[in-house]
N, C-alpha and C positions, 0 to 999 in steps of 0.2 A: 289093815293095809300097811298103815305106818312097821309092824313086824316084818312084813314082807320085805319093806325096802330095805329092813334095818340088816335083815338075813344075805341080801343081795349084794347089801354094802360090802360086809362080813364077806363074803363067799369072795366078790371081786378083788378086794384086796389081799385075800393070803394066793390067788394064782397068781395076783405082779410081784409078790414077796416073793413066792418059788422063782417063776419067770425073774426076777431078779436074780437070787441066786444061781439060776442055770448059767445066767450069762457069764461067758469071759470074755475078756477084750477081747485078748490072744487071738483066740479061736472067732471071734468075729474078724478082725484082722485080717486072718489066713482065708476066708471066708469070702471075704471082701476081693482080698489079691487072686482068688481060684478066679471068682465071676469078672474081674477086669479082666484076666488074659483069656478065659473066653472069648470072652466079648471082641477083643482085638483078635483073635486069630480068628473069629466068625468074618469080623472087618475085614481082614488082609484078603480070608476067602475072594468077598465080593466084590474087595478093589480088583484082584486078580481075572474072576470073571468076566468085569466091565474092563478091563483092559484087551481079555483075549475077544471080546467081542467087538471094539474098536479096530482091531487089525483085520477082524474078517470083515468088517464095513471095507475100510479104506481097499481090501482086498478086493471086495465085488467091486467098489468103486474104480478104479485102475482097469479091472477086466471088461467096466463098462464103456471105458475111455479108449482102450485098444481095439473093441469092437468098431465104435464109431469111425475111428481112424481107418479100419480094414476097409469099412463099407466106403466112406469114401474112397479110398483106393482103388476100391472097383468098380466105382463111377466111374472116375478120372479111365480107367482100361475100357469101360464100357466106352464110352465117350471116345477115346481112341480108334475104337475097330466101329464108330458109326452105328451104333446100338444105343439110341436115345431111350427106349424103354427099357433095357436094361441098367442103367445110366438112373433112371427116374426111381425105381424101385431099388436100386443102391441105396439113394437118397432119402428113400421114407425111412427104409433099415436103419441108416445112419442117425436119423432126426429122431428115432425110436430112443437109441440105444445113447445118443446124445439126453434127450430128455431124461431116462433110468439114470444117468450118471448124473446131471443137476438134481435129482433126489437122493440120492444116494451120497451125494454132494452134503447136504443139508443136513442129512442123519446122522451124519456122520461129524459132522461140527458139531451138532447138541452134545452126539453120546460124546466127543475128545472133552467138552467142557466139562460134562456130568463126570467121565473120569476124573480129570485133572481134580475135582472139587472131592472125589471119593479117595484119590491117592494122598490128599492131602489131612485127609481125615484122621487117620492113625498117628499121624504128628502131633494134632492137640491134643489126643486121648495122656499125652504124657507130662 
């Protein structure tokens, strides 16, 4: 048994001898600088994703807030020409598209923070 381990010893140390010799700085160096600018231009990717997906939030969000506004508007017409139930079902429309935009609202706050903290990301990598 004790040959066995003595032969393993043996064997283990002339691969980190090679593996020593193989290595160069240099060439870990270059190696090193390939995998950081990966890495950052993977980053910059995904900050860029989480930004174009922040504008189509705030996006839905606005289109949600124009709708509300319409429906009201067509209350306030309904309301005019003495069409209560038209007037009424304006109102649900509105309180609908009112509520999508308070979540839409809130989405849209996380993902601006979750950006901001991912745009900021690629600054400390340096």
């Amino acid at each position: 048994m004790a040959m066995i381990q003595r032969a393993w010893t043996v064997i283990k140390a002339n691969v980190n001898a090679l593996l020593g010799r193989a290595e160069e700085p240099r060439k870990l160096i270059e190696q090193s600088l390939l995998d950081m600018h990966d890495q950052l231009a993977k980053t910059k990717a995904r900050v860029a994703a989480a930004i174009a997906d922040e504008k189509k939030l705030k996006t839905q969000l606005e289109e949600q807030q124009q709708l509300a506004a319409d429906w009201e508007g067509r209350a306030v017409l309904a309301l005019n020409q003495g069409r209560e139930d038209l007037a009424q079902q304006a109102l649900l429309r509105q309180a609908e598209h009112l509520q999508h935009a308070e979540q839409l609202g809130t989405s849209w706050q996380e993902h601006a923070q979750a950006t901001a903290t991912l745009r900021d990301s690629p600054k400390s990598l340096y």
